[in-house]
C-alpha positions as CSV (number, residue, x, y, z in Angstrom):
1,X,-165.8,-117.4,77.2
2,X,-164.2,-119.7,80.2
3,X,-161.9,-118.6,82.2
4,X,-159.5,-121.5,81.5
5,X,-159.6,-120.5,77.9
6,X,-157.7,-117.1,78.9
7,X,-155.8,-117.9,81.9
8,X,-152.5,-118.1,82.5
9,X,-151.1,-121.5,83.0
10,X,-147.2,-120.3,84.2
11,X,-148.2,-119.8,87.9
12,X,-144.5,-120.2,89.8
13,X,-145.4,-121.0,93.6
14,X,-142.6,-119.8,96.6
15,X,-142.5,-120.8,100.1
16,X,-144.3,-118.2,102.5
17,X,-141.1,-118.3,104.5
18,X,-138.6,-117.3,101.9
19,X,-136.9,-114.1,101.1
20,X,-138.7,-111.1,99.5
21,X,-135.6,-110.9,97.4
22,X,-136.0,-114.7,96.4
23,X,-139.3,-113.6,95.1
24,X,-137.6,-110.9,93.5
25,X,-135.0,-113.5,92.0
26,X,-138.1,-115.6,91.0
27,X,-139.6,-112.9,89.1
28,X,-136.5,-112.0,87.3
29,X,-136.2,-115.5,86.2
30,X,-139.3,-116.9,85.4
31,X,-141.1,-113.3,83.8
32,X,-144.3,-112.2,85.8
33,X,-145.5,-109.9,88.6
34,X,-147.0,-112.4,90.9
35,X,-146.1,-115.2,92.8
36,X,-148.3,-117.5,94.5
37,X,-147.1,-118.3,98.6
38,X,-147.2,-121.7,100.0
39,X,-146.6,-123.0,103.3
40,X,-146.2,-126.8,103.1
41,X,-148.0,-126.9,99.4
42,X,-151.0,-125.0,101.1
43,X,-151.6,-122.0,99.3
44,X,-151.6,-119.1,101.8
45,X,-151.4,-116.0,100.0
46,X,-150.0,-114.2,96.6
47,X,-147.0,-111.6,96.4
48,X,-147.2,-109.3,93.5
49,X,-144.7,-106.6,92.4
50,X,-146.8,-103.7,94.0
51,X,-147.0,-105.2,97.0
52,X,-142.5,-105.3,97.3
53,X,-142.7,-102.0,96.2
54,X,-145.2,-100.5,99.1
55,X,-144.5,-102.7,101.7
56,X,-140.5,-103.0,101.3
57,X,-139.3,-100.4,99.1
58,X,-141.5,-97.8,100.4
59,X,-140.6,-98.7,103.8
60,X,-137.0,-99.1,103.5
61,X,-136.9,-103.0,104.8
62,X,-134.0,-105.8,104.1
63,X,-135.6,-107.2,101.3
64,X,-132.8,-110.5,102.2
65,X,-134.2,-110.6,105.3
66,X,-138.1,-109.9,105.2
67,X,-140.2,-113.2,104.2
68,X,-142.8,-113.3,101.8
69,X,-145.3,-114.1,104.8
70,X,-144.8,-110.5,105.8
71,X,-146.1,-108.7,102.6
72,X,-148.4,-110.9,100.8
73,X,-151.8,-110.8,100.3
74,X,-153.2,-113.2,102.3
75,X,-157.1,-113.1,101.9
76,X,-157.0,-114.3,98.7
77,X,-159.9,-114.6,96.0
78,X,-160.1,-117.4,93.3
79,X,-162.2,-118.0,90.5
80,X,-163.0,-121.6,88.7
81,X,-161.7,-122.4,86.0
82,X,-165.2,-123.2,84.3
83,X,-166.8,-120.0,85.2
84,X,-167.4,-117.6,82.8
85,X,-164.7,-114.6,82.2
86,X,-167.5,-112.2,83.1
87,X,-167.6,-113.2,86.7
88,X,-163.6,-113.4,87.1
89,X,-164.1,-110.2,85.8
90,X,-166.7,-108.8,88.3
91,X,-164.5,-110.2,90.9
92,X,-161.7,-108.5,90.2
93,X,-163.4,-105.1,90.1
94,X,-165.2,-105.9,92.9
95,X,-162.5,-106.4,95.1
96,X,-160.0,-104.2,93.1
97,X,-157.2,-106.8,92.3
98,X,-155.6,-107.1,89.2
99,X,-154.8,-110.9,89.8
100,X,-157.1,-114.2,90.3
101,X,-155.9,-117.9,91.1
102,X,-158.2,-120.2,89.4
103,X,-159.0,-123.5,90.8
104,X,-160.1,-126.7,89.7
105,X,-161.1,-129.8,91.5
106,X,-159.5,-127.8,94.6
107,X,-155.9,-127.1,93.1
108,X,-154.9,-123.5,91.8
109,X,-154.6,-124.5,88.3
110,X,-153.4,-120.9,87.1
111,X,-154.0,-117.2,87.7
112,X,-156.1,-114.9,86.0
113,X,-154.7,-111.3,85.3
114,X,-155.8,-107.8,83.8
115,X,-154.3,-108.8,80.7
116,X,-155.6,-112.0,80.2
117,X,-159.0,-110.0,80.5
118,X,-158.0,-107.4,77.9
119,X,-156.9,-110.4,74.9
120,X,-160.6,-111.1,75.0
121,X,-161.4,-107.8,74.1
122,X,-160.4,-108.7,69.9
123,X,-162.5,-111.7,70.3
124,X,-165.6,-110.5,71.7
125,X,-165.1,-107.5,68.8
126,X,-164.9,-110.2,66.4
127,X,-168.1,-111.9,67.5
128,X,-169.7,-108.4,67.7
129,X,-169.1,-107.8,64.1
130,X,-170.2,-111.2,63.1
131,X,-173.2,-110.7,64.7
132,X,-173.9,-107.5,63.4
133,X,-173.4,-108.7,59.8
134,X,-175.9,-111.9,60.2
135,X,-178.1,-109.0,61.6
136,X,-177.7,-107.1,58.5
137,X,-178.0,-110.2,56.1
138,X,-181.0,-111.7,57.9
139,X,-182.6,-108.3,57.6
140,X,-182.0,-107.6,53.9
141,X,-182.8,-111.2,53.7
142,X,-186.6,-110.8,55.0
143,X,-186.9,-107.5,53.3
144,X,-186.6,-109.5,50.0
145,X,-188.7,-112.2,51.0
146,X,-191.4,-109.7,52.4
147,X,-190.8,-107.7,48.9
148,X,-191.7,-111.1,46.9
149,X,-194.6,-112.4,48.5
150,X,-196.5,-108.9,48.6
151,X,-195.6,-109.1,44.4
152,X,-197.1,-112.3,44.6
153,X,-200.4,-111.3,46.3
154,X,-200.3,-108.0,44.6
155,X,-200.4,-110.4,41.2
156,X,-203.1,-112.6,42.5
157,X,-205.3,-109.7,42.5
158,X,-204.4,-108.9,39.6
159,X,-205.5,-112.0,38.4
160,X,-208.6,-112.3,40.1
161,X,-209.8,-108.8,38.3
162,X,-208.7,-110.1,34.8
163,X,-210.1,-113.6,35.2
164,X,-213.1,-113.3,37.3
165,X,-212.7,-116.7,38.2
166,X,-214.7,-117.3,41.5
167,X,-212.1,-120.3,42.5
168,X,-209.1,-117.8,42.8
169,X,-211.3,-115.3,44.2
170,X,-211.8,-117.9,47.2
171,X,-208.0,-118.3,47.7
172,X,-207.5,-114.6,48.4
C-alpha cells in the first residue's frame, strides 16, 4: 500500500509569522492537530497541538502575541507520496513523530498521520485472511490431487498383476 492511498489530503498551511492563537483559530475551524508553517509559500516547519501545549501553555506565553515561528517544528521530515506505507511508517518511529508531510514532484501534497497508519490495519487483516484461505484451498487442493494420482498408480499395479501384460508393465 502507497502512501497517497492513506494520506490525508486536508493539509491547511499558516504563515510562520502569525499568531499561535491564529493557529489555534485555524484548528478550531478547519478540524485537525497540525498545521503546516510557511514563510512566503516555503514550507518551513509544522505546528501541532502538542507542541502549543508545551511550548505555550506550559510556559505561560501570550498565545496573541507568540508566532508560530517560535514553537514549530522546524526540522521537518517528509515522505513521497509513492513510497510504500511501510517506510512512512519506519520514519515516523524512527524519528518519533506522529505526523509526515508527503511530497510529490517537490510540493507537500498532504500529511501523513498516526491514524492514517492505523485505517490500514483492516486492510492488511483482510488480505491476511484472504491469503490464509487460498493457503488452505491450495493445500486441500494438492492433497486431493496427490490423493488421485497415487489411486491411479496404485490401480496400474493393480493392473499390471491381473493382466500380465508386458506393455503396461513398461509404463510403470
Amino acid at each position: 500500500m502507497l502512501v497517497e492511498e492513506v494520506m490525508t489530503t486536508n493539509l491547511i498551511k499558516i504563515d510562520c509569522n502569525k499568531s499561535v492563537f491564529d493557529a489555534c483559530k485555524e484548528y478550531s475551524k478547519h478540524k485537525v492537530s497540525s498545521l503546516v508553517a510557511t514563510d512566503k509559500d516555503i514550507i518551513v516547519g509544522i505546528v501541532t497541538e502538542k507542541d502549543i501545549i508545551e511550548r505555550v501553555v506550559l510556559l505561560n506565553r501570550d498565545a496573541k502575541n507568540t508566532k508560530i515561528s517560535e514553537i514549530m517544528s522546524s526540522n521537518i521530515k517528509t515522505v513521497h507520496a509513492l513510497a510504500p506505507i511501510e517506510k512512512a511508517a519506519k520514519i515516523m518511529k524512527d524519528n518519533n513523530i506522529k505526523k509526515l508531510p508527503v511530497i510529490l514532484n517537490n510540493e507537500i501534497v498532504g500529511i501523513l498521520t498516526e491514524t492514517d497508519i492505523s485505517r490500514t490495519i483492516e486492510v492488511y487483516s483482510q488480505a491476511i485472511e484472504e491469503i490464509t484461505k487460498f493457503y488452505q484451498t491450495s493445500r486441500e487442493n494438492i492433497e486431493k490431487i496427490m490423493d488421485e494420482w497415487e489411486n491411479i498408480l496404485v490401480n496400474l499395479k493393480n493392473y499390471k498383476k491381473i493382466d500380465g501384460n508386458k506393455e503396461i508393465e513398461s509404463l510403470i
